[in-house]
N, C-alpha and C positions, 0 to 999 in steps of 0.2 A: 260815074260816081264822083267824080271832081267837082261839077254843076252842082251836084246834092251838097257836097261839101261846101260849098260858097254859098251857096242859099243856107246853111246852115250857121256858119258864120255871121253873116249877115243879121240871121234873126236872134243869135246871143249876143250879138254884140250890144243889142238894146238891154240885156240883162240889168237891174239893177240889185237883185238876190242873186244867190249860187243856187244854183239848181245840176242835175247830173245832168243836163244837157252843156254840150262843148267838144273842145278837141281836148284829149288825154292821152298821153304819154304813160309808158310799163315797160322800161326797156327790155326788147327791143320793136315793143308794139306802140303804132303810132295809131288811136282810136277817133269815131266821130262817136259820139252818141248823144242819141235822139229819142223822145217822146213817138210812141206809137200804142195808142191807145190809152191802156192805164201803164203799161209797161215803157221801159228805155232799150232800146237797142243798141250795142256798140258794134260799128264795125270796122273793118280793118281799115285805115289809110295807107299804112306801110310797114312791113315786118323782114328787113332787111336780115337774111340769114336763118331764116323758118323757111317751112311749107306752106304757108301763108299768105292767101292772094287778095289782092286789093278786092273791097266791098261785101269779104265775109264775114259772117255772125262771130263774134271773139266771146260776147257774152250779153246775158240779158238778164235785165232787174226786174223785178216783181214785188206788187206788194206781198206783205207777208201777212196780213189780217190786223197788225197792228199799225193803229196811227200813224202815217208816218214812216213805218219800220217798211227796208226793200232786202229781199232775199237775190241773193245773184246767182246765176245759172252761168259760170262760166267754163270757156274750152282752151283747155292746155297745150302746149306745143305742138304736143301727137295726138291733138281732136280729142282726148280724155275728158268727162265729166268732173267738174270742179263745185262745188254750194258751198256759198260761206253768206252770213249777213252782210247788206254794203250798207258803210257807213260815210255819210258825206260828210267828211272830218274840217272843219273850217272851210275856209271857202275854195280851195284850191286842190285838195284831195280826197278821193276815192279809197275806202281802204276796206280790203275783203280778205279775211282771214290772214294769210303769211305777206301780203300781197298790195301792195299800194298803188294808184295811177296818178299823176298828178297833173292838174290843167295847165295844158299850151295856150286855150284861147276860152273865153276871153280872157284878160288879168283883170283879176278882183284884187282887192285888198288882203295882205296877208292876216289873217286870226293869231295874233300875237300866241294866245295859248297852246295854238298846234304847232308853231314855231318852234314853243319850247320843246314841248311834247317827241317831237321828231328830232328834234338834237339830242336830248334825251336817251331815246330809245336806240340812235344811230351810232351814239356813245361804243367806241371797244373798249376804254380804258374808265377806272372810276373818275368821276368829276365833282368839284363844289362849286355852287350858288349859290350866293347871298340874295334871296329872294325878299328880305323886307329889312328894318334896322331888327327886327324880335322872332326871324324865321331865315333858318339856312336850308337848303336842302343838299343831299348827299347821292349820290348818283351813282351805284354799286350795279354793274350791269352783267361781271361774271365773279365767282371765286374762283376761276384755273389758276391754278398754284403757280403760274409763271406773272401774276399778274402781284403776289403779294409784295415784290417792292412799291408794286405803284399806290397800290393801298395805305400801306405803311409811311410813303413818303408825302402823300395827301396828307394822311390824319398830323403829322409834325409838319407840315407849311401850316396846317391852318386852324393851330391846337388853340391859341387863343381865341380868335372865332369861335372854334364848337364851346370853347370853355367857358365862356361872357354870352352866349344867346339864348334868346330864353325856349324858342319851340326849336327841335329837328325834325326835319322829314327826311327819312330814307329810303329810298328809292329802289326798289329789288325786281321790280318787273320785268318778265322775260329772264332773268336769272335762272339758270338750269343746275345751278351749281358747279362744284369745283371741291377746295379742300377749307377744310371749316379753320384753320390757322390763319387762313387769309385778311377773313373779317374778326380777328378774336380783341385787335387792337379796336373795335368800335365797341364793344361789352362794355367799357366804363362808364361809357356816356350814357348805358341804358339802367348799369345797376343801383338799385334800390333794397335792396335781401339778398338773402342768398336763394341761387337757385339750381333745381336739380338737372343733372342729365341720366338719360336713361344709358347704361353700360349698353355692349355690343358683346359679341363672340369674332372671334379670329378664324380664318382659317389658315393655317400655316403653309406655306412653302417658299422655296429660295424666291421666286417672284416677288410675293407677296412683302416676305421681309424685306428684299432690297427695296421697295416701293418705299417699303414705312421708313428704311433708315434715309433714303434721298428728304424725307418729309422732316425725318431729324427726331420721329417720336423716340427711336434709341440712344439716341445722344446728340440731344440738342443742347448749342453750346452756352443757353443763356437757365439751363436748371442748375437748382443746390445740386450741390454733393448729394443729398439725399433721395433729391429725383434721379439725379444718374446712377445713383446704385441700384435704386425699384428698376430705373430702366433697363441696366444690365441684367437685372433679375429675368425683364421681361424680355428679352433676348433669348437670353439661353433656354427661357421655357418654348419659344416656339420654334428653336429650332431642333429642341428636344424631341419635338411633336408635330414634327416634320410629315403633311397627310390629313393632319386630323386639325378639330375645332378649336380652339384654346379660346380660355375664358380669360383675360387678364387680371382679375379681381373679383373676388367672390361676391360683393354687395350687387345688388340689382342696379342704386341709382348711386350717382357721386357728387359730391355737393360742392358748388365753387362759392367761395366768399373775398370778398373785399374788406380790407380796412376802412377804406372812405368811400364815401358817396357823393359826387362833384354836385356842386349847387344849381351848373348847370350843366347841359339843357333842362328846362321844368318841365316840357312834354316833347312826346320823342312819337311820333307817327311815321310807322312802318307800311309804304304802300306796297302791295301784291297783286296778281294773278294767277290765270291757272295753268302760267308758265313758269313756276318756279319749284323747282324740285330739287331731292335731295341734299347738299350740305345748306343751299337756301332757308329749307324747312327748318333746318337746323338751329339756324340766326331764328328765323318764325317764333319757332317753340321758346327760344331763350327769354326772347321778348315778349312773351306773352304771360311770362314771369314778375315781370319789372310793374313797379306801380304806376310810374309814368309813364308808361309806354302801350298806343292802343296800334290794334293792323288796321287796316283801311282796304279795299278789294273784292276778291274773287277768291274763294277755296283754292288753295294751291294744288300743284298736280296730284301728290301723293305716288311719293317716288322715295322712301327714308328709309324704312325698314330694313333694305337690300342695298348697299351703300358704301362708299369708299373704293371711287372707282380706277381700276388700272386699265392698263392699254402695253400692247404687245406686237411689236410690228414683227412679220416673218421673217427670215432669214433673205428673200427671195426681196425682199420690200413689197407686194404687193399684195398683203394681206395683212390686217390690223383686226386682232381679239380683243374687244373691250369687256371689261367681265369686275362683278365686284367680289369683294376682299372680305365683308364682312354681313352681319345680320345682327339687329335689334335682339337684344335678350326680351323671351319670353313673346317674341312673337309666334304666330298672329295672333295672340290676345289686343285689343287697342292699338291695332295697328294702323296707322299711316296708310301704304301703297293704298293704288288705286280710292281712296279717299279723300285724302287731302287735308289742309287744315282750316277752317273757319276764321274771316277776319270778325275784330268784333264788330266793325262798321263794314258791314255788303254794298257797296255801290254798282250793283248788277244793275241797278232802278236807277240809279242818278247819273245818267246819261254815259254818252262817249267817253273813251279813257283819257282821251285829253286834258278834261274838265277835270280830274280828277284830282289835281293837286289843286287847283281853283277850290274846289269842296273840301279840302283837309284843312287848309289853311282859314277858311270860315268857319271850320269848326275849332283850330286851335284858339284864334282870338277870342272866341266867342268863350269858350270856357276859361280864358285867362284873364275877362272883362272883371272889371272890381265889383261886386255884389253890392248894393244899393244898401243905407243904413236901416237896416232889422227896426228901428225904433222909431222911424216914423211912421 
């Protein structure tokens, strides 16, 4: 197998395109893959710490009928069936559903935009780029509520920036969600009217409440006097009703308004997939309100309805109940779960996710280009 590996080297090293042929790295898997037929084969060169022996099949690409397009046939730690699309993502990685490989040999050139793309996406914490002098992008990767200082202390470093640029892009991909307070300090930059939310039902118990007061929705220390009194109201109602569903408010929807509406950002593009669910959605739907503001993606997961999630570790520690707190009024009418929400630009057609802020941003300039004078 070593021979086949030099001889294989040998013949990419003439490469002057990226092609799936090469050596590729997935730690802890060290691959050759190679052209045989219409198909690529990988196979093992070294998987230190598997049951995994030098010069076995790890996976195989195929076309898939389209253009172009390779379906992968790969095998998991314990010999398990794996299919996801492979996508040759810039010139230097392989990426198949949760799962990336990325070329030891030959070295090509890095794809500036996968560059981004994969800092990005490799992101724990939120981040800003100033991607032009008239385009920021915002880089929001989870809402877990242990993350809202870092949110909150982003948006005040860099409040003049969002506040003087004319397009945002923000960035929610792979976002699963978390607690919707987190991102509530990004609302301003998107409002334009007022817009609704759809109420919820509660269900009560000592959990549940201590959940909500750790969140602060019972006395949070930045409400009127007059919220803290609703909110005490809403207290005592659910622990009045200790078992059962409690409604917090009789209206179906609630409406948020602003005094002001910041002059900028002028357009605000919210990119998605259909890894983003629950409080994500949430931001989704706000902004799908706003006049400036369009989605850009893939249908999100469709995870809302059933929402507001807690987590319970046993007494023993080695057992964790995660379970939600609440449910959408008047669902399953229009509901969410398992559907998801529609962006209004689909880039399912316009190539790899990389590309994709590449395309947002041609399409922000392009619609903020000065219109040609009507009169001649």
């Amino acid at each position: 197998h070593s021979c086949f590996v030099d001889e294989l080297k040998e013949r990419v090293s003439r490469q002057t395109e990226a092609s799936f042929e090469g050596i590729w790295f997935s730690d802890p898997y060290t691959v050759a893959i190679f052209k045989k037929g219409e198909d690529y084969l990988g196979t093992i060169i070294s998987a230190p710490g598997t049951p995994w022996k030098e010069g076995q099949v790890k996976l195989r690409l195929q076309p898939s009928g389209k253009q172009g397009a390779y379906k992968a046939i790969c095998y998991l730690r314990d010999y398990s069936i794996y299919e996801q699309q492979a996508i040759l993502a810039g010139n230097n990685h392989i990426y198949l559903g949760f799962m990336y490989y990325e070329r030891l040999y030959p070295s090509l050139p890095s794809d500036s935009q996968f560059t981004q793309y994969l800092e990005l996406m490799e992101a724990r914490k939120p981040l800003l780029k100033v991607l032009s002098s008239d385009t920021v992008l915002l880089r929001l990767p989870s809402f877990a509520s242990e993350l809202q200082a870092d949110v909150d202390g982003l948006l005040l470093e860099h409040k003049d920036i969002l506040a003087s640029t004319k397009n945002l892009i923000i960035d929610v991909r792979n976002n699963g969600g978390g607690s919707t307070q987190v991102f509530s300090g990004i609302l301003p930059y998107l409002y334009t009217n007022p817009t609704f939310y759809t109420g919820w039902v509660f269900r009560s118990s000592k959990l549940n409440i201590k959940k909500f007061n750790e969140w602060g929705m019972f006395d949070a220390e930045e409400d009127t006097p007059q919220a803290k009194k609703e909110a005490r109201a809403l207290l005592k109602k659910a622990k009045d009703s200790i078992g059962d569903f409690v409604i917090f408010d009789s209206d179906d929807f609630s409406v948020n308004k602003q005094l002001n509406i910041m002059e900028y950002p002028q357009q605000v593009a919210v990119i998605m997939n259909n890894r983003c669910a629950s409080a994500t959605e949430n931001l989704l739907l706000t902004a799908k309100q706003s006049k400036k503001t369009k989605l850009y993606g893939t249908s999100s997961y469709g995870s809302f309805d059933i929402s507001n999630m807690n987590s319970v570790v046993s007494p023993c520690k080695r057992i964790e109940l995660r379970y939600a707190m609440t449910i959408t009024k008047g669902f399953p009418e229009g509901r969410i779960d398992d559907i998801g929400i529609l962006p209004d630009f689909n880039l399912q057609r316009r190539g790899p996710e990389y590309k994709w802020i590449g395309y947002v941003m041609e399409t922000l300039n392009a619609a903020s280009e000065p219109k040609g004078d009507s009169s001649l």
